[in-house]
PDB file of N, CA, C and O in Angstrom:
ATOM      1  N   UNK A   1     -24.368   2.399 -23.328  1.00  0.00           N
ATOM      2  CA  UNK A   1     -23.655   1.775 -22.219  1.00  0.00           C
ATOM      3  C   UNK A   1     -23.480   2.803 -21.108  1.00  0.00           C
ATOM      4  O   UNK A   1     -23.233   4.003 -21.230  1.00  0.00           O
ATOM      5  N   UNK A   2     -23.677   2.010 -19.877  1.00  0.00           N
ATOM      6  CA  UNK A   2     -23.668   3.506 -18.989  1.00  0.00           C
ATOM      7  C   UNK A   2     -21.929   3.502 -18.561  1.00  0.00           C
ATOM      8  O   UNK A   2     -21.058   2.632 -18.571  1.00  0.00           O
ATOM      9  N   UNK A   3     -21.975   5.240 -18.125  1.00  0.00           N
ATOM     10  CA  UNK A   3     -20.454   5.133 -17.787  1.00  0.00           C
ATOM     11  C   UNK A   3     -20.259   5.019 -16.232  1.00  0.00           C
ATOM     12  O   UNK A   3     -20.993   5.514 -15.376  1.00  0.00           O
ATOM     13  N   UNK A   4     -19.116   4.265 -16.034  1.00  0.00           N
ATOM     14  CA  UNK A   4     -18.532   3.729 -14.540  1.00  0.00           C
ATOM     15  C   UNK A   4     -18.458   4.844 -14.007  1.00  0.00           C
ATOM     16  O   UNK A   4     -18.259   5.666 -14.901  1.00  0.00           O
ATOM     17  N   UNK A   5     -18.526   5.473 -12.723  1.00  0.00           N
ATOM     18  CA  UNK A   5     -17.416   6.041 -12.426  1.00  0.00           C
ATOM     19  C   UNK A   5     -16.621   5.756 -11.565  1.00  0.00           C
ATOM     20  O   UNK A   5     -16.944   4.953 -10.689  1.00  0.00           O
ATOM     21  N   UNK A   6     -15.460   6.299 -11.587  1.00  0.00           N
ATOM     22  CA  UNK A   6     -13.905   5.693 -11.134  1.00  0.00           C
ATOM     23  C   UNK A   6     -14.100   6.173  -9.979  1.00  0.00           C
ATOM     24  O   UNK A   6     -14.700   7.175  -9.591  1.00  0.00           O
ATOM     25  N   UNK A   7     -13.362   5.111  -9.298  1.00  0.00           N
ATOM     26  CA  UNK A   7     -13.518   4.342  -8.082  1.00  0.00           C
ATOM     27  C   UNK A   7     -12.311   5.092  -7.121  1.00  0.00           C
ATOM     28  O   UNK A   7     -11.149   5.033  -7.524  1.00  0.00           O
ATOM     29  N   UNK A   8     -12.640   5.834  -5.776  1.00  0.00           N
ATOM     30  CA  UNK A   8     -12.551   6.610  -4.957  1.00  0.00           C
ATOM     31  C   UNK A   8     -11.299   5.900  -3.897  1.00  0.00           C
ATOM     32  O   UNK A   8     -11.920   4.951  -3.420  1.00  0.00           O
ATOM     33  N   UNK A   9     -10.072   5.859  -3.363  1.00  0.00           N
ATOM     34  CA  UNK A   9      -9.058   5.486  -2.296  1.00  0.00           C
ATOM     35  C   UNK A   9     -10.246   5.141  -1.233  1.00  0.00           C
ATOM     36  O   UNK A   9      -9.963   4.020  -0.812  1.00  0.00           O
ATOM     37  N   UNK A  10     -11.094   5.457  -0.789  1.00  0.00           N
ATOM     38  CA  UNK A  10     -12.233   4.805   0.032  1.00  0.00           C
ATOM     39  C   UNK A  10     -12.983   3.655  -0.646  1.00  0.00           C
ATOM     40  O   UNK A  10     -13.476   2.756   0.036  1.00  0.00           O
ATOM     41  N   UNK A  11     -13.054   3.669  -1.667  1.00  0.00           N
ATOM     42  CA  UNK A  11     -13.888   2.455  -2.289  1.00  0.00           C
ATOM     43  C   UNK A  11     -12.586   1.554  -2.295  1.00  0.00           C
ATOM     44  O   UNK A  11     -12.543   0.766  -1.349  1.00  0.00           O
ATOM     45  N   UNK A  12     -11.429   1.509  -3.243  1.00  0.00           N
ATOM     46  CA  UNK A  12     -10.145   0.519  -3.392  1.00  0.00           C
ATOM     47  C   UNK A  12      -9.564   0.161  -1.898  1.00  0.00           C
ATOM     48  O   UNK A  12      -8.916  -0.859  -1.664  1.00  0.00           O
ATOM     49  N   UNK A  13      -9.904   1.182  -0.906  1.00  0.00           N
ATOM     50  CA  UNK A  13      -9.037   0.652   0.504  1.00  0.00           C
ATOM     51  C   UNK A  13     -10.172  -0.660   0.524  1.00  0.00           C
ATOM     52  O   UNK A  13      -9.897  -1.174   1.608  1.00  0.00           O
ATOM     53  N   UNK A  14     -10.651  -1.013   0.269  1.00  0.00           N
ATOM     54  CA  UNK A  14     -11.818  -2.343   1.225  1.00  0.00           C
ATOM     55  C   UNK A  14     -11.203  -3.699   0.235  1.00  0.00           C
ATOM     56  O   UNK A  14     -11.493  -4.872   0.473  1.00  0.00           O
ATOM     57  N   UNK A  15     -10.085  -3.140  -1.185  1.00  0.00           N
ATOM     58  CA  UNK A  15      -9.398  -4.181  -1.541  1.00  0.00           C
ATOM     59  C   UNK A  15      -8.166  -4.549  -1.326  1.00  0.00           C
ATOM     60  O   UNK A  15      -7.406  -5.286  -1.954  1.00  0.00           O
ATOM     61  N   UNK A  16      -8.025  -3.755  -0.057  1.00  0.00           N
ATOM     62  CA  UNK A  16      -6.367  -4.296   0.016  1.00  0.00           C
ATOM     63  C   UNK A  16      -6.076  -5.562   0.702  1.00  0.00           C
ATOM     64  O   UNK A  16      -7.004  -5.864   1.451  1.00  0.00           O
ATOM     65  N   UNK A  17      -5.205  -6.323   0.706  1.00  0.00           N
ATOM     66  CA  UNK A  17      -4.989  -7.435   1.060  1.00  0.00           C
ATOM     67  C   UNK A  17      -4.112  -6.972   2.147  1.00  0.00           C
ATOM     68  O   UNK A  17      -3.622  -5.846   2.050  1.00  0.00           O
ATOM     69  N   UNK A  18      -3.854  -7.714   3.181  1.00  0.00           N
ATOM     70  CA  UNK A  18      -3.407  -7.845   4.277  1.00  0.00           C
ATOM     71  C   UNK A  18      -2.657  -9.352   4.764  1.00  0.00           C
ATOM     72  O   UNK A  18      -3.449 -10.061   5.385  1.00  0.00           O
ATOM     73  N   UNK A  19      -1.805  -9.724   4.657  1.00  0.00           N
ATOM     74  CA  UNK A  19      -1.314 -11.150   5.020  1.00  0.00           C
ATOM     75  C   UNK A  19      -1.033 -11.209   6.613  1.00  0.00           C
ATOM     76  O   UNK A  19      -0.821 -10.363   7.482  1.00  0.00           O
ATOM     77  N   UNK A  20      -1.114 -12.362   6.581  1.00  0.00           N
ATOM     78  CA  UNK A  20      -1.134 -13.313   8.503  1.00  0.00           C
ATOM     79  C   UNK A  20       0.111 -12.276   8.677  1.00  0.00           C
ATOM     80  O   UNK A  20       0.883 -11.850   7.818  1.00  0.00           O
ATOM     81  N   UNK A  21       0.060 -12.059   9.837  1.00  0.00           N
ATOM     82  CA  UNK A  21       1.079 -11.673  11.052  1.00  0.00           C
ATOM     83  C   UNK A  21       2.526 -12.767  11.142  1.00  0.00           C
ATOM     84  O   UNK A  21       2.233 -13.942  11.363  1.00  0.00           O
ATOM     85  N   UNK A  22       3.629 -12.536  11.029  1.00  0.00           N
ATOM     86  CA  UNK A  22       4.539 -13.162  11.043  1.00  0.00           C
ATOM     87  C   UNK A  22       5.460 -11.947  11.839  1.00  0.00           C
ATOM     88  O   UNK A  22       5.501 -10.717  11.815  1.00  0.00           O
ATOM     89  N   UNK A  23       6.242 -13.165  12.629  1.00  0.00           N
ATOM     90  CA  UNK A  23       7.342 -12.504  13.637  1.00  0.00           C
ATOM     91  C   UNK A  23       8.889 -12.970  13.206  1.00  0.00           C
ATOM     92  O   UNK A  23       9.173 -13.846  12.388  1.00  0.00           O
ATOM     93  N   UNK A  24       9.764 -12.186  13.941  1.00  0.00           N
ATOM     94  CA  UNK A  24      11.432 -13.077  14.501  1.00  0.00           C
ATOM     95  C   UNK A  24      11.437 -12.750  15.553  1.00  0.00           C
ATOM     96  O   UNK A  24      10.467 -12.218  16.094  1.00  0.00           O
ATOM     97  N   UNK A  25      12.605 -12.999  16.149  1.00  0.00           N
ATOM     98  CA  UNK A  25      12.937 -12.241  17.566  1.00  0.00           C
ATOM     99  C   UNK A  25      12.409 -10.976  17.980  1.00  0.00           C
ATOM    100  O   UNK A  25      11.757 -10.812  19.011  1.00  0.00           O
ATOM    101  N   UNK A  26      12.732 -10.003  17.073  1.00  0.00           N
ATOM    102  CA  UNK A  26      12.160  -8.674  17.515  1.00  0.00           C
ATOM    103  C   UNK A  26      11.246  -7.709  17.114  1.00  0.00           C
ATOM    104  O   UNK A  26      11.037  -6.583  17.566  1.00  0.00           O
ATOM    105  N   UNK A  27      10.759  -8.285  16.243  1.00  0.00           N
ATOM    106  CA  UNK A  27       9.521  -7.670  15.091  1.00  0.00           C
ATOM    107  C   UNK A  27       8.201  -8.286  14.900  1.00  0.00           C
ATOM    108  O   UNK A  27       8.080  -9.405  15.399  1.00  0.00           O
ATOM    109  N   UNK A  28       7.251  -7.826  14.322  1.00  0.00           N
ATOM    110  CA  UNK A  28       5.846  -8.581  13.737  1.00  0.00           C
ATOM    111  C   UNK A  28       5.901  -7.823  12.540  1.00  0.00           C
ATOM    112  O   UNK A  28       6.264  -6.668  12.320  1.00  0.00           O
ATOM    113  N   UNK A  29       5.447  -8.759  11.791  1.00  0.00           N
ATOM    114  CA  UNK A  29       5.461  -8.334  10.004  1.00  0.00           C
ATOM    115  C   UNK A  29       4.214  -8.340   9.618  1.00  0.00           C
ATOM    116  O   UNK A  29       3.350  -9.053  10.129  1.00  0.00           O
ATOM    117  N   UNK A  30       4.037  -7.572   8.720  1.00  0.00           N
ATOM    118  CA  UNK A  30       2.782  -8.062   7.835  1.00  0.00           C
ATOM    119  C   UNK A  30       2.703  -7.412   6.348  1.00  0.00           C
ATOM    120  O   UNK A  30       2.685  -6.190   6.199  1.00  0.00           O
ATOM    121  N   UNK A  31       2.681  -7.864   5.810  1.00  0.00           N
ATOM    122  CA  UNK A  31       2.550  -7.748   3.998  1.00  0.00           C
ATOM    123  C   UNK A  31       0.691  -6.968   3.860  1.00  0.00           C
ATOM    124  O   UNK A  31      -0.373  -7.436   4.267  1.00  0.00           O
ATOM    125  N   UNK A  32       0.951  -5.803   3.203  1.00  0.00           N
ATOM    126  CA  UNK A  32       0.260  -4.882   2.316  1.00  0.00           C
ATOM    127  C   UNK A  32       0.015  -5.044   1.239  1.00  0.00           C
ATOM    128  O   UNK A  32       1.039  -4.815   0.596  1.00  0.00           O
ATOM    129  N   UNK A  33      -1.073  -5.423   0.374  1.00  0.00           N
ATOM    130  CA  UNK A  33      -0.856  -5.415  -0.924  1.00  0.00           C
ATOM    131  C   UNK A  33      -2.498  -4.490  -1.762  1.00  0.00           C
ATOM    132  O   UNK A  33      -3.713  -4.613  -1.911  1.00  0.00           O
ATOM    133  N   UNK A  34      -1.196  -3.493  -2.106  1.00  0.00           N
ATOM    134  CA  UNK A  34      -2.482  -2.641  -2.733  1.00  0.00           C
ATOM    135  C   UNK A  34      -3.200  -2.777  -4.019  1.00  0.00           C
ATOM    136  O   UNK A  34      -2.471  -3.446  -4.750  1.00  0.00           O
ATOM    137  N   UNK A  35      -4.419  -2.416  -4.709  1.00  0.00           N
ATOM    138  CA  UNK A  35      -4.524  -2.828  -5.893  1.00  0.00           C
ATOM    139  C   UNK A  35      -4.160  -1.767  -6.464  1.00  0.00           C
ATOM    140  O   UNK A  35      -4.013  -0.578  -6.180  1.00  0.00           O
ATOM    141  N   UNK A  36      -4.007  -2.662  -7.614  1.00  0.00           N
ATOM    142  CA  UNK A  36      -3.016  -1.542  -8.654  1.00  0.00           C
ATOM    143  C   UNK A  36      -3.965  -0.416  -9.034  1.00  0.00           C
ATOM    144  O   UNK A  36      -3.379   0.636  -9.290  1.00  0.00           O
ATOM    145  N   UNK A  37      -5.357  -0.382  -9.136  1.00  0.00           N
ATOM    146  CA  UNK A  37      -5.680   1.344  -9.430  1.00  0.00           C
ATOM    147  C   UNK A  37      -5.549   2.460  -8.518  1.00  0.00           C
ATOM    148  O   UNK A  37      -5.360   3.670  -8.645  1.00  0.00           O
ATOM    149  N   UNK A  38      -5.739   1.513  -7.388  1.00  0.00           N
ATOM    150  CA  UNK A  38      -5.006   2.588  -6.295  1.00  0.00           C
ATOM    151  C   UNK A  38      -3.897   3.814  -6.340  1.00  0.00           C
ATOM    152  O   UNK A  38      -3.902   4.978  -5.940  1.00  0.00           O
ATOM    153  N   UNK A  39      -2.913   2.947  -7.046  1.00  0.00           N
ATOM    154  CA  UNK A  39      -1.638   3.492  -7.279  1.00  0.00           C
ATOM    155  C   UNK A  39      -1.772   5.042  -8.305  1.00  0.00           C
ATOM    156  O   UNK A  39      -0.889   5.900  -8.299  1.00  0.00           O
ATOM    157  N   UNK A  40      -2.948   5.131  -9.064  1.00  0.00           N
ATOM    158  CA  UNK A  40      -2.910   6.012  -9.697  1.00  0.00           C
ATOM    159  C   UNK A  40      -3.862   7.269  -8.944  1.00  0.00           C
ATOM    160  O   UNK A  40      -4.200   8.260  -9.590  1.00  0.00           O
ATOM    161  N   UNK A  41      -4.208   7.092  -7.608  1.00  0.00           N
ATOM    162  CA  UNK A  41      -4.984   7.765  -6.762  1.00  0.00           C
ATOM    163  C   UNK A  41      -4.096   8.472  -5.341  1.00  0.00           C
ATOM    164  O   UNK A  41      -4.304   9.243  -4.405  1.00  0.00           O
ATOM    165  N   UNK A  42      -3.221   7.795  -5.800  1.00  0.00           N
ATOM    166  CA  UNK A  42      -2.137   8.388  -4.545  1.00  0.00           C
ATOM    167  C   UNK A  42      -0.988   9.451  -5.246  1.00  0.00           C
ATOM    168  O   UNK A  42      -0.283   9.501  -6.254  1.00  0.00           O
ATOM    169  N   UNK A  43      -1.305  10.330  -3.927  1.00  0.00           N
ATOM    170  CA  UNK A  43      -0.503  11.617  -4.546  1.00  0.00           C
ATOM    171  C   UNK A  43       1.298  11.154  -5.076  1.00  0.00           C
ATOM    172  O   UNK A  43       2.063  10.307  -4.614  1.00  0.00           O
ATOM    173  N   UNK A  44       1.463  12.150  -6.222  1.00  0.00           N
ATOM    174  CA  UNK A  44       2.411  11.779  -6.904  1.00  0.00           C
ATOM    175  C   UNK A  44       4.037  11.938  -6.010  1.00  0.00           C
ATOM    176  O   UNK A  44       5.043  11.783  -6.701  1.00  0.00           O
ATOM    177  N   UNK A  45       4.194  12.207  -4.683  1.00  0.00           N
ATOM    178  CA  UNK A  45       4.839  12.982  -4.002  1.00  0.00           C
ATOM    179  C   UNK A  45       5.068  11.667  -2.881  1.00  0.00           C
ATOM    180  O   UNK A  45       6.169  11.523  -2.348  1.00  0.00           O
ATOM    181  N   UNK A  46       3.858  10.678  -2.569  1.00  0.00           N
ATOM    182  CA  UNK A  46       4.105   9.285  -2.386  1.00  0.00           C
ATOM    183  C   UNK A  46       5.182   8.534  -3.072  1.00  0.00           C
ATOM    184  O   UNK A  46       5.756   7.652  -2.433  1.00  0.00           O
ATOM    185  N   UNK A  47       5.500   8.760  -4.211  1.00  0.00           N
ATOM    186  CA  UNK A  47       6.509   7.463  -4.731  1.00  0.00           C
ATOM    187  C   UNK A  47       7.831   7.853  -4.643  1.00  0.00           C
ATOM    188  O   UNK A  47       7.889   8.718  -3.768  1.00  0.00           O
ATOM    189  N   UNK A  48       8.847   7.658  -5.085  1.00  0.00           N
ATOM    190  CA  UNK A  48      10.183   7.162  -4.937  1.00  0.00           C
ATOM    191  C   UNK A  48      10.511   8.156  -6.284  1.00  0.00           C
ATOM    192  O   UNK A  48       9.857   8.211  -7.326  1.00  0.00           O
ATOM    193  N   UNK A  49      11.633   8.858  -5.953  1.00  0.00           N
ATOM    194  CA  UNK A  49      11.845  10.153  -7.157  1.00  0.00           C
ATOM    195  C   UNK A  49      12.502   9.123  -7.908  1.00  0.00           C
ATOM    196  O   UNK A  49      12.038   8.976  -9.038  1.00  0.00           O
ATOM    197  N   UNK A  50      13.452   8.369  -7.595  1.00  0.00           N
ATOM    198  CA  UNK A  50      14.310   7.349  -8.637  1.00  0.00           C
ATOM    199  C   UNK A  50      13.291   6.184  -9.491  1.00  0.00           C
ATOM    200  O   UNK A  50      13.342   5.687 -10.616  1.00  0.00           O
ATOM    201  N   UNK A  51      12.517   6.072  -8.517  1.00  0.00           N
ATOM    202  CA  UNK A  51      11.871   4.994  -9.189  1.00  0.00           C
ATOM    203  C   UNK A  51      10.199   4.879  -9.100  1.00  0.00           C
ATOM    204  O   UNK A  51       9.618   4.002  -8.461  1.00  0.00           O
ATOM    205  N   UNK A  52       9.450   6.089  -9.975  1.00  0.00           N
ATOM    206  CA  UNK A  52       8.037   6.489 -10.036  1.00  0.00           C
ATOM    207  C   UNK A  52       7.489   5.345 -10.065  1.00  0.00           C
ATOM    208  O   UNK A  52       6.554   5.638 -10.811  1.00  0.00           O
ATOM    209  N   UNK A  53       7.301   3.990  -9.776  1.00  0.00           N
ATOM    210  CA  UNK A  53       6.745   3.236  -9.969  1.00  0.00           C
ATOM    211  C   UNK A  53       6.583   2.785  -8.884  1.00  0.00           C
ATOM    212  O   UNK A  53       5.549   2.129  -8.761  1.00  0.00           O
ATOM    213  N   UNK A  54       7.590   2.930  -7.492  1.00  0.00           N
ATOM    214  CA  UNK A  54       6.899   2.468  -6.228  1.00  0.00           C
ATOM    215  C   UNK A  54       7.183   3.459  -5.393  1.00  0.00           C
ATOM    216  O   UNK A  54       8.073   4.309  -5.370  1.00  0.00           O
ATOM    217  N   UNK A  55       6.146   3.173  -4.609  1.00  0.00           N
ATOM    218  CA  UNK A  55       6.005   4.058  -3.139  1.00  0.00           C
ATOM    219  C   UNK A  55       7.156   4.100  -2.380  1.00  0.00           C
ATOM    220  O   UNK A  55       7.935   3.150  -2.294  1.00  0.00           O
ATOM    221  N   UNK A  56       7.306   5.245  -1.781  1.00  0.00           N
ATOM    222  CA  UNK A  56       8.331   5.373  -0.709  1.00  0.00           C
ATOM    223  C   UNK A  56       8.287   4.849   0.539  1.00  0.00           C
ATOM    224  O   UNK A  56       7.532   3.881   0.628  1.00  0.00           O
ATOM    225  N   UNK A  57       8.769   5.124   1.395  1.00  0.00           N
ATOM    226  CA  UNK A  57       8.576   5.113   2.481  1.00  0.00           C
ATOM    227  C   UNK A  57       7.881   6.016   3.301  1.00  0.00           C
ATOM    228  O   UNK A  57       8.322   7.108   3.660  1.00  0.00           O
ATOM    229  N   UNK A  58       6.388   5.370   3.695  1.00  0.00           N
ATOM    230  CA  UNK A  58       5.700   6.229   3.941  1.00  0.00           C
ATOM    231  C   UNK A  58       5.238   6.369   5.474  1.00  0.00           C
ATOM    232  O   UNK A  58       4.841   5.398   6.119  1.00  0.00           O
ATOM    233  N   UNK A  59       5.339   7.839   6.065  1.00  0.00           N
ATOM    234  CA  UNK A  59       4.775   7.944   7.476  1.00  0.00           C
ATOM    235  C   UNK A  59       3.512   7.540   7.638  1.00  0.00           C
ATOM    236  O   UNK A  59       2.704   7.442   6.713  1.00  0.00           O
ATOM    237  N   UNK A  60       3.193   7.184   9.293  1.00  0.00           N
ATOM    238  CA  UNK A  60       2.009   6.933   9.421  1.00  0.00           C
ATOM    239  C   UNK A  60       0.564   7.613   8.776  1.00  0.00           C
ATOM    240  O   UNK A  60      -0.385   6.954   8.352  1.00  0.00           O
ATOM    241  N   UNK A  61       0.649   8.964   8.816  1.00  0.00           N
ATOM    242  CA  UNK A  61      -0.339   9.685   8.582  1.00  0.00           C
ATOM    243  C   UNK A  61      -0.452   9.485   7.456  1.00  0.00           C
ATOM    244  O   UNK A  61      -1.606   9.592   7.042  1.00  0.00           O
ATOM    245  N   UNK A  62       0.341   9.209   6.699  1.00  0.00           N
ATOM    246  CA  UNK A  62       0.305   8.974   4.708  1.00  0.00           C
ATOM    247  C   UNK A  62      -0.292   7.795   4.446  1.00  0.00           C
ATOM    248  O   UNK A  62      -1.316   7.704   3.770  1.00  0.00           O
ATOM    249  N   UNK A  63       0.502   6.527   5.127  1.00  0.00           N
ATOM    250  CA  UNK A  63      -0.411   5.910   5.000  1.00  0.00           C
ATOM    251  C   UNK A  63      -1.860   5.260   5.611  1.00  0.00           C
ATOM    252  O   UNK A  63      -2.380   4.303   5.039  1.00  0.00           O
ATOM    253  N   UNK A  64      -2.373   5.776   6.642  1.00  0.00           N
ATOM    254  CA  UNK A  64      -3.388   5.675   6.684  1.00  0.00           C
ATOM    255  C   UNK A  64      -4.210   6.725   5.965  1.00  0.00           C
ATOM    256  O   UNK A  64      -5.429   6.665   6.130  1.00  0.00           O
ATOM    257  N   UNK A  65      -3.886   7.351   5.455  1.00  0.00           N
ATOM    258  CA  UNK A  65      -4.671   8.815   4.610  1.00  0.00           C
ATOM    259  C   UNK A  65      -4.827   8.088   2.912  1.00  0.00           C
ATOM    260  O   UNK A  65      -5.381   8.674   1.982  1.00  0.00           O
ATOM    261  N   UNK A  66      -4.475   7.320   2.862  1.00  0.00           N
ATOM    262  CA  UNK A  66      -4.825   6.377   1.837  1.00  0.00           C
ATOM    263  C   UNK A  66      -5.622   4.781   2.074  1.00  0.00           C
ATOM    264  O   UNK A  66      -5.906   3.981   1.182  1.00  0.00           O
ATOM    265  N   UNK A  67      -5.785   4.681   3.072  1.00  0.00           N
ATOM    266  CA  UNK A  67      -6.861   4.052   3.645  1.00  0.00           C
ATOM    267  C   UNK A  67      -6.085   2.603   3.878  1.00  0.00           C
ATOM    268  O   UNK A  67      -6.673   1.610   3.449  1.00  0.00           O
ATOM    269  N   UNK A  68      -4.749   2.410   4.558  1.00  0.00           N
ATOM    270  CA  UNK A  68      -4.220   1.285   4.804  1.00  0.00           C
ATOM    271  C   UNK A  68      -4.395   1.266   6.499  1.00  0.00           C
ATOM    272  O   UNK A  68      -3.861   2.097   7.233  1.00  0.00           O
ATOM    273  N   UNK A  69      -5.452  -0.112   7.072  1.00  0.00           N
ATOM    274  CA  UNK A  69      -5.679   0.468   8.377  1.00  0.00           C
ATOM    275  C   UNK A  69      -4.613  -0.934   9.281  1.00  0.00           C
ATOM    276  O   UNK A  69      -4.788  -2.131   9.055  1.00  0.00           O
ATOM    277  N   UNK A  70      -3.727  -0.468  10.122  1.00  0.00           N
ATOM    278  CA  UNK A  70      -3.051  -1.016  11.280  1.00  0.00           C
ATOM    279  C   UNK A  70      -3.166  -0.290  12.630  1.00  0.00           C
ATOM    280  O   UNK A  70      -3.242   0.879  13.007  1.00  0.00           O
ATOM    281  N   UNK A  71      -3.140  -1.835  13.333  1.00  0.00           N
ATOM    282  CA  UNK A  71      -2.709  -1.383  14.729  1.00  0.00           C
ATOM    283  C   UNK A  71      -1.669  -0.478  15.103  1.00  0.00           C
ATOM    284  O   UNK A  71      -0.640  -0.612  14.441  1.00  0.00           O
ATOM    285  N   UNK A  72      -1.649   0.900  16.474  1.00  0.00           N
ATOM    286  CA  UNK A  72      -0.928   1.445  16.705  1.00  0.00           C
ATOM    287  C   UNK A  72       0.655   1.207  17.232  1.00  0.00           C
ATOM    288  O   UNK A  72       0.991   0.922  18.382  1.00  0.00           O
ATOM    289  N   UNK A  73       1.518   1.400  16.082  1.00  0.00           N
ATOM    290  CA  UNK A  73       2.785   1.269  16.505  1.00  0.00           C
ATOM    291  C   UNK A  73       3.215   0.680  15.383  1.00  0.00           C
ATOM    292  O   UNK A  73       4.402   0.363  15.469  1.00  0.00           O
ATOM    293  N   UNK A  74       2.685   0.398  14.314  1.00  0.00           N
ATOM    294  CA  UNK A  74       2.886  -0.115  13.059  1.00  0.00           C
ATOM    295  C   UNK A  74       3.843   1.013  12.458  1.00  0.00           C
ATOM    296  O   UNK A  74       3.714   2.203  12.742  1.00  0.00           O
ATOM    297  N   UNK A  75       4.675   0.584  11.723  1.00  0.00           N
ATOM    298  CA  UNK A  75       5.748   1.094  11.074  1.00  0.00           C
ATOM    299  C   UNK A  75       6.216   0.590   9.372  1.00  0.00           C
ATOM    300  O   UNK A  75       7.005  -0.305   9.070  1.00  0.00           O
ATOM    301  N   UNK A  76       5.520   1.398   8.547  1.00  0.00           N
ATOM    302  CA  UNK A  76       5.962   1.006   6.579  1.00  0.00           C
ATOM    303  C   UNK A  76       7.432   1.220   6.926  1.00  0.00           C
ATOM    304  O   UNK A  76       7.872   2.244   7.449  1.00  0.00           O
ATOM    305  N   UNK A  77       8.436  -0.287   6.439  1.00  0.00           N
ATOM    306  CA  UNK A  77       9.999  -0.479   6.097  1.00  0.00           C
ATOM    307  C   UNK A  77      10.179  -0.861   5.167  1.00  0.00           C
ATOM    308  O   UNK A  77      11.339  -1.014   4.784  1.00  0.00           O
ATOM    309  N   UNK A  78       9.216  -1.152   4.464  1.00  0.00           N
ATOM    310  CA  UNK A  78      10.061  -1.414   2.936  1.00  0.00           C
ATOM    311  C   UNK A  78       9.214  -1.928   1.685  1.00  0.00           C
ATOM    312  O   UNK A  78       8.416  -2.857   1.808  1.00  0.00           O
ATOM    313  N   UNK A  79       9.463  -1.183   0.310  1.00  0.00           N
ATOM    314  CA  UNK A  79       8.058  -1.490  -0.464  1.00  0.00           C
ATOM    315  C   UNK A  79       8.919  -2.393  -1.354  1.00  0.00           C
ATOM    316  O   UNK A  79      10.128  -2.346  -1.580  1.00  0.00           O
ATOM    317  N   UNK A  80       7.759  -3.415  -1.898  1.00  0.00           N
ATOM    318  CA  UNK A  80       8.200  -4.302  -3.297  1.00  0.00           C
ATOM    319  C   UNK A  80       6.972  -3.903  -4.845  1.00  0.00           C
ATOM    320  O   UNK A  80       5.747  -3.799  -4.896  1.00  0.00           O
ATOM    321  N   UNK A  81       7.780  -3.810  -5.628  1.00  0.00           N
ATOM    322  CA  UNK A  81       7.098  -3.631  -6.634  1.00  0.00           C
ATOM    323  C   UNK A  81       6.662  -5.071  -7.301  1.00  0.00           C
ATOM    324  O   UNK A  81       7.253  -6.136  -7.123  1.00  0.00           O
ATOM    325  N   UNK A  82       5.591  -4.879  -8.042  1.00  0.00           N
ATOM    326  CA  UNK A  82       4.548  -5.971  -8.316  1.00  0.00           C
ATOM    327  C   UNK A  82       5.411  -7.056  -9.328  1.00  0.00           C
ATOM    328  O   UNK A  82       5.045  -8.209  -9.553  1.00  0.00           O
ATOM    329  N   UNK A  83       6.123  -6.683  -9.649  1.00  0.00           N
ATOM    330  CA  UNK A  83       7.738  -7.846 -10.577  1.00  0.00           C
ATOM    331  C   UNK A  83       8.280  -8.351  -9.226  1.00  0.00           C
ATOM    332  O   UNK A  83       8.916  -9.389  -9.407  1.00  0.00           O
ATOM    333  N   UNK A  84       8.251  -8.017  -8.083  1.00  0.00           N
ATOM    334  CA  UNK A  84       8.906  -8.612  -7.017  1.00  0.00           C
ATOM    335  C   UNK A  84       8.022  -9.348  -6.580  1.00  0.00           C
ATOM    336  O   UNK A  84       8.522 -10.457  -6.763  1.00  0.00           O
ATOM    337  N   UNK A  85       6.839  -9.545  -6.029  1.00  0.00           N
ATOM    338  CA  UNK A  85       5.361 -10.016  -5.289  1.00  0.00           C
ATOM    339  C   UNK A  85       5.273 -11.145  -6.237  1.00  0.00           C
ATOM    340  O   UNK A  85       5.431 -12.224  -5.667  1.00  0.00           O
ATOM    341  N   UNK A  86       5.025 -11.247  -7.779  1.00  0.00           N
ATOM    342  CA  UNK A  86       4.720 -12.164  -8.820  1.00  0.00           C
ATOM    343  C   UNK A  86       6.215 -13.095  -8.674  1.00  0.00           C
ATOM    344  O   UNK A  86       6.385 -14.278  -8.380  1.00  0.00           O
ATOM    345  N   UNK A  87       6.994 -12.219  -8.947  1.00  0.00           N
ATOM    346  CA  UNK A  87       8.276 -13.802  -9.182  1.00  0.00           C
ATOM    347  C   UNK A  87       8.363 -14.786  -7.563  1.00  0.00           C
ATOM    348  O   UNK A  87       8.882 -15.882  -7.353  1.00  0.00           O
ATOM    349  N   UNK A  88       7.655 -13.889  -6.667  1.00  0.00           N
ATOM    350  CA  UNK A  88       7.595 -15.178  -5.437  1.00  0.00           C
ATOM    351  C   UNK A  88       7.091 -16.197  -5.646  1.00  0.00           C
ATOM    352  O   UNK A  88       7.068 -17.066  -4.774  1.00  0.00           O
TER     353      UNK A  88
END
């Protein structure tokens, strides 16, 4: 059997999901959703010291250095872990 090899933050960025643009009064939103092997490709210094299982809050340069691509002026406010995304 031949062996895979494991798959590069440049290969997994072309699976991230991206949801429609949604607004309120003073914002535009948009939902990120990374695949989960990703998560084991991002530096360990990315996640949340309380809670190793999700990402922090991450600056621009972080996250596009993991291959999440937005328009300029985009701003990461707030992560949900994959028990949060599923019970929607």
């Amino acid at each position: 059997m031949p062996q895979q090899k494991a798959a590069s933050l440049e290969e997994l960025s072309e699976r991230i999901i991206y949801s429609e643009r949604y607004s309120d009064a003073n914002f535009e939103y948009r939902h990120v959703i990374l695949p989960k092997q990703m998560l084991k490709l991002i530096p360990k210094d990315y996640f949340r010291q309380d809670d190793p299982s999700l990402l922090r809050i991450l600056d621009e340069h972080e996250w596009r250095g993991i291959g999440i691509t937005q328009s300029l002026g985009w701003q990461h406010f707030e992560v949900h872990g994959a028990a949060d995304v599923q019970g929607q």
